[in-house]
Every structure is written in structure tokens, then in C-alpha cells.
TORVEXTOR-999718 format. One record per residue (C-alpha): residue number from 1; chain; y negated, x negated, z. Coordinates in pm, 1 decimal, decimal comma. Layout:
# TORVEXTOR-999718
+-----+---+----------+----------+----------+
!   k ! c !    north !     east !       up !
+-----+---+----------+----------+----------+
! NUM ! A !        Y !        X !        Z !
...
+-----+---+----------+----------+----------+
END
This chain:
# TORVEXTOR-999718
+-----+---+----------+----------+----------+
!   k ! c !    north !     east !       up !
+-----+---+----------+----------+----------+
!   1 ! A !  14871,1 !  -2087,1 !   2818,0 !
!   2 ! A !  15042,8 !  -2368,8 !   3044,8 !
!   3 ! A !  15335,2 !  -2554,7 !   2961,3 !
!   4 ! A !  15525,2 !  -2337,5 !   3202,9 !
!   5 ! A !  15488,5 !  -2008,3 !   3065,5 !
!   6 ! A !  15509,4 !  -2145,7 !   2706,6 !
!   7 ! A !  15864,6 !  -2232,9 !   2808,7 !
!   8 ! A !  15868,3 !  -1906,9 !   2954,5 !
!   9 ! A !  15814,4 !  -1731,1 !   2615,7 !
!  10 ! A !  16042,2 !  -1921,6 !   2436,5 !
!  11 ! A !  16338,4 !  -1863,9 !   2642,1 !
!  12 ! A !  16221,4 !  -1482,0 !   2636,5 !
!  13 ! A !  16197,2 !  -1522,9 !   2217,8 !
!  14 ! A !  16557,5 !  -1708,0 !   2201,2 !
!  15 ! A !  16693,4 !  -1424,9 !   2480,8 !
!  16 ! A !  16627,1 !  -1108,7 !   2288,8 !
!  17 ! A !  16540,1 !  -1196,5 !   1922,3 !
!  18 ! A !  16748,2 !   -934,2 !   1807,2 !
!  19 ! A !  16568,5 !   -673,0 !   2007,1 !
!  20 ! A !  16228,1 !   -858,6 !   1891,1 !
!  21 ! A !  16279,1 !   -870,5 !   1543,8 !
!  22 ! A !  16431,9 !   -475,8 !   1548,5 !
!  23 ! A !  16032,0 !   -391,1 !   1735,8 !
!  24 ! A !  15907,0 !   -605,6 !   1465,9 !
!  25 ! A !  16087,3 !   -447,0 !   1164,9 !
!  26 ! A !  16011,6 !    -83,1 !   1332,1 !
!  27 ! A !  15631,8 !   -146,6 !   1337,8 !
!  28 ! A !  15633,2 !   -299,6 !    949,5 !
!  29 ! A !  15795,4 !     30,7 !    852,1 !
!  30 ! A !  15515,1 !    215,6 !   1054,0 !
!  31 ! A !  15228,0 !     41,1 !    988,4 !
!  32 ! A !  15318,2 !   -121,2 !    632,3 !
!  33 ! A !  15006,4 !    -17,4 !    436,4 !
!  34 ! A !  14811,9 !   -209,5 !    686,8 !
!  35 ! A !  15033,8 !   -491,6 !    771,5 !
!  36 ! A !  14982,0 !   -587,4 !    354,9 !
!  37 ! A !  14640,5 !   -541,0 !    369,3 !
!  38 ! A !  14533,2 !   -770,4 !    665,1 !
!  39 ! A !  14803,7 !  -1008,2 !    485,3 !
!  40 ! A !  14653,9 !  -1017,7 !    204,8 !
!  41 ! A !  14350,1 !  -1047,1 !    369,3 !
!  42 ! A !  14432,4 !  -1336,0 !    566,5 !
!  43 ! A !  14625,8 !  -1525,4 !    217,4 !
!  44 ! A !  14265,2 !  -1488,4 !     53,3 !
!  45 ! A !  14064,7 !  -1639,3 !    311,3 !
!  46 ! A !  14331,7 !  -1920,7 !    385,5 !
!  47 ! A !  14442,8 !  -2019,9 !     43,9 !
!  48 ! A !  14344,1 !  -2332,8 !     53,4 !
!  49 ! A !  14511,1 !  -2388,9 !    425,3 !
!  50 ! A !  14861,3 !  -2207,0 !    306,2 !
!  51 ! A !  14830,8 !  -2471,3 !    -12,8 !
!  52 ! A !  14809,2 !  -2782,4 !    154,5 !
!  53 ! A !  15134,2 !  -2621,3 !    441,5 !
!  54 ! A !  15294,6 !  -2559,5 !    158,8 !
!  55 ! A !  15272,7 !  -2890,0 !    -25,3 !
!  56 ! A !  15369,8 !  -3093,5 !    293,0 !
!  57 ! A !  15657,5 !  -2854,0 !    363,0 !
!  58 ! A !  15727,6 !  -2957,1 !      6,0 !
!  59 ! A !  15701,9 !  -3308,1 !     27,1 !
!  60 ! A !  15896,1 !  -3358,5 !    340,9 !
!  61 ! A !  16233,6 !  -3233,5 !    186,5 !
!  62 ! A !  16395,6 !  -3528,8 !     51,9 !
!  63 ! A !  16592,5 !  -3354,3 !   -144,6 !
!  64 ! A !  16349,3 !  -3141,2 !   -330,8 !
!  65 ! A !  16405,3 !  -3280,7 !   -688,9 !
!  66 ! A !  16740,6 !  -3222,2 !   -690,8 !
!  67 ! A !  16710,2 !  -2853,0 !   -583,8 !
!  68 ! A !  16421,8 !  -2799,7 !   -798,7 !
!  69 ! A !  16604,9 !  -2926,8 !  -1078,5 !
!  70 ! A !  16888,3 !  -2745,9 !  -1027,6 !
!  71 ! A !  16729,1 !  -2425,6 !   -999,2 !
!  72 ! A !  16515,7 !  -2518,9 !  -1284,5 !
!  73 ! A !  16781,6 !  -2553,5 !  -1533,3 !
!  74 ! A !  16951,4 !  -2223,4 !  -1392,5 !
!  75 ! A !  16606,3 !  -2069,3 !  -1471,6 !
!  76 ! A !  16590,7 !  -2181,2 !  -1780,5 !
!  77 ! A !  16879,8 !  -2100,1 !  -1953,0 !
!  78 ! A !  16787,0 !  -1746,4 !  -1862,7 !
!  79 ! A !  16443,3 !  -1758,2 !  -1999,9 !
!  80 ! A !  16401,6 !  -2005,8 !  -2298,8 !
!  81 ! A !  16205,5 !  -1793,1 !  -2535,9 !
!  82 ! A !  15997,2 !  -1746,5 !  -2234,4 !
!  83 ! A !  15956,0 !  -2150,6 !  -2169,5 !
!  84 ! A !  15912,9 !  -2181,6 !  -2513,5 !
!  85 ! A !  15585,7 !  -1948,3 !  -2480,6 !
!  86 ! A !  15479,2 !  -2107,5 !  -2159,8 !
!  87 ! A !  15498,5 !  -2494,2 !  -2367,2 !
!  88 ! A !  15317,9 !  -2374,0 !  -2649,4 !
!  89 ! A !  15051,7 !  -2277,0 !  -2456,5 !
!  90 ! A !  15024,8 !  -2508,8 !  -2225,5 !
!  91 ! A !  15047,0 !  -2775,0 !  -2549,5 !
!  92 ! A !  14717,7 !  -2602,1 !  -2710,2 !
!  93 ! A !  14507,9 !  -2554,2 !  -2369,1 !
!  94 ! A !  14587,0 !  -2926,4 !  -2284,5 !
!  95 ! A !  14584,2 !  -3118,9 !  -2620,1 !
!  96 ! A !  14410,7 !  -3454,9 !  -2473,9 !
!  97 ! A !  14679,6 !  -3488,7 !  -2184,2 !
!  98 ! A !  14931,4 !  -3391,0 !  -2421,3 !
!  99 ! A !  14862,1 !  -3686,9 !  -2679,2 !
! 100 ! A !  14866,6 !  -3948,8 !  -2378,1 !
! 101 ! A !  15194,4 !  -3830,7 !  -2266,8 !
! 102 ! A !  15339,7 !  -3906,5 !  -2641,6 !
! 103 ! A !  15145,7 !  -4175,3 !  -2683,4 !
! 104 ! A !  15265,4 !  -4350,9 !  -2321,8 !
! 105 ! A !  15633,6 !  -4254,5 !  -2441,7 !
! 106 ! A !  15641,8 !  -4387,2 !  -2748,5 !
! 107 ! A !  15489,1 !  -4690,0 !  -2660,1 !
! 108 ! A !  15734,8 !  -4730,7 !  -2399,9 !
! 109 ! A !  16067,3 !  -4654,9 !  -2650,0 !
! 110 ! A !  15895,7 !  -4879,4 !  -2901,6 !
! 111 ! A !  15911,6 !  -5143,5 !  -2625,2 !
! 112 ! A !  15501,8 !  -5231,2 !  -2640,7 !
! 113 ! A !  15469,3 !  -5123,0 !  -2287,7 !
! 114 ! A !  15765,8 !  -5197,7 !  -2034,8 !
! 115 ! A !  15844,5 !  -4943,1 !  -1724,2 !
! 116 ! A !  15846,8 !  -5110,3 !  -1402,4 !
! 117 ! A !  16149,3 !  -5096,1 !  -1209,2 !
! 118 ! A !  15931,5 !  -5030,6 !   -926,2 !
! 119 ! A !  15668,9 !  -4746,8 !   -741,3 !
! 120 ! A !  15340,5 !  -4943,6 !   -759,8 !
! 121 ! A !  15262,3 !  -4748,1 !   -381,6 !
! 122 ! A !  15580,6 !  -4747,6 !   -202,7 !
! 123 ! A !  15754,0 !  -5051,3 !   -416,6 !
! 124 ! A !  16040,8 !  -4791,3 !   -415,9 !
! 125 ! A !  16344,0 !  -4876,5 !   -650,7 !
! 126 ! A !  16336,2 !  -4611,2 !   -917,4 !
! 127 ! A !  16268,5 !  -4501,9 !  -1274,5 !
! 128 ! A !  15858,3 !  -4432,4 !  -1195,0 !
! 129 ! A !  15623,3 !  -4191,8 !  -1394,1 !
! 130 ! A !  15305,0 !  -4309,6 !  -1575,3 !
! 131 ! A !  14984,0 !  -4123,7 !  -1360,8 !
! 132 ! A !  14739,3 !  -4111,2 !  -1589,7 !
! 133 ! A !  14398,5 !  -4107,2 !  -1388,7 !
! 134 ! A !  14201,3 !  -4076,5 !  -1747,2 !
! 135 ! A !  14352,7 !  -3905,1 !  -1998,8 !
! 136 ! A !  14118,6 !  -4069,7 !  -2270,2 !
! 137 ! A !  14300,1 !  -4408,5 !  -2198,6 !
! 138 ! A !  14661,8 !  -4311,9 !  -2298,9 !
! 139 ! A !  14809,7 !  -4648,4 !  -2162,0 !
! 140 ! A !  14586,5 !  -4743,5 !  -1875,0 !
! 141 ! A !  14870,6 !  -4607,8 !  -1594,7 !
! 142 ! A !  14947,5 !  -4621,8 !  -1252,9 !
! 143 ! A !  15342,7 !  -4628,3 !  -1217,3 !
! 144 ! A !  15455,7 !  -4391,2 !   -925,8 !
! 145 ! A !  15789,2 !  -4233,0 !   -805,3 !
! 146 ! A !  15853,3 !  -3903,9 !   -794,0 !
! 147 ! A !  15714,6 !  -3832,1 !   -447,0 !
! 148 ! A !  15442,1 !  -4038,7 !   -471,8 !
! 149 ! A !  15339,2 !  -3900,4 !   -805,4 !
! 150 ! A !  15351,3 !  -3522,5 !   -657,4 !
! 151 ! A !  15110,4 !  -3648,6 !   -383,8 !
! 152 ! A !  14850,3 !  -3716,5 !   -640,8 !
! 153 ! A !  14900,1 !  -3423,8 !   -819,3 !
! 154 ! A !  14551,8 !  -3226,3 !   -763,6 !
! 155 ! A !  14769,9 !  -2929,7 !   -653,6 !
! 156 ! A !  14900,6 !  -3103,7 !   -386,6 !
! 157 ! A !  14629,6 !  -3380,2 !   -265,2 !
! 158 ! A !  14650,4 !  -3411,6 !    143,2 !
! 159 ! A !  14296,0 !  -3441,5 !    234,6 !
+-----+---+----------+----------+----------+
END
């Protein structure tokens, strides 16, 4: 398609989205059982391209840890015997990350290790997080911001 019927199409879209997304909604309703399956279909074989749209979509909100943590504590108020369940489990599947953490904090509020003032990748102004790239050496840390950290997160690594 050339640039001149793209432009075409898009005034077309922007024209009559009403009467688009009423065809669209009309052919859901008649089709639905197969409109779910060839979307489920198509999340299956494209996880791992949906994760890594989602994670930049995520990281290019600036304001993402405010919302998030917002909504979090919304959430939780609502569900704390729930959270509660969640931690505990999460504590006994992931005992060896969980003693670094402590370890790293109380180090820290015992004053034996001092938190940079700075994001050791973007030299960002902030309160960083200890990245712990071996959990077996509690105090051997990289110190990242918040977005930085969340980029090395192995949920949301940009290959």
C-alpha cells in the first residue's frame, strides 16, 4: 500500500468510526466463538512478542509508579488476607532471594553499606534499589532507579 492510499484509509477510519466500530461489534456478536479462538490462538503463538509490547508500553509512561502504586494500595486494602497468602508463598518458593533482600536492608539501616544518592546507569537523582545479579552474594549490588531496575527485570528484558 502507497503512502497515498494509506492516507486514504485513515481519513476513511477517522470519517466513519462510529459506523466501523458498530460492523465491528456486529460481527464479534456473530462470530464470537471463533473470534476467541483465533485470539487465543494468535496470544499463544505471540507471547513472547505481546510481552516485550507490553513492557515498552510500560516503560514509556513516566508516570507508571505512581499509578501503579496507587492502584496497588486500593487493591490491597481490599484483599490483605489474600496478599498475605500470595507473601507467604512467595517467601517459601524464594528463600535465597528472600535472605539477600533482609540482609541488603539491614545492612543498609545498620549503616555498614550506604545507598547512593544516585542510578549507577542513568546517574538519575533518586532513592535507587539494590539489583542483585547473584543472589548468593547478598551485598554485591548494582544500584538502579526505578525504571532502570524494571528494565532488568527478566520479565521485562528488551532484547
Amino acid at each position: 500500500m502507497n503512502e497515498v492510499q494509506e492516507k486514504c484509509c485513515r481519513e476513511y477510519r477517522e470519517k466513519n468510526r462510529t459506523l466501523l466500530n458498530e460492523k465491528a461489534k456486529q460481527y464479534y456478536y456473530e462470530h464470537r466463538e471463533e473470534v476467541l479462538l483465533k485470539r487465543a490462538e494468535y496470544k499463544e503463538k505471540n507471547r513472547d512478542k505481546i510481552s516485550l509490547k507490553e513492557a515498552q508500553k510500560r516503560l514509556s509512561d513516566p508516570e507508571r509508579f505512581e499509578k501503579n502504586r496507587l492502584r496497588h494500595l486500593a487493591w490491597s486494602k481490599d484483599h490483605r488476607e489474600d496478599l498475605n497468602e500470595y507473601q507467604r508463598n512467595w517467601y517459601q518458593k524464594n528463600k535465597e532471594k528472600r535472605r539477600a533482600h533482609v540482609q541488603l536492608n539491614r545492612a543498609i539501616k545498620s549503616e555498614k553499606i550506604v545507598r547512593p544518592a544516585n542510578c549507577c546507569e542513568c546517574k538519575k537523582e533518586c532513592k535507587p534499589d539494590g539489583h542483585h545479579e547473584d543472589y548468593s552474594k547478598p551485598f554485591d549490588v548494582i544500584w538502579l532507579c526505578r525504571a532502570c531496575h524494571s528494565r532488568k527485570s527478566p520479565r521485562t528484558v528488551i532484547k
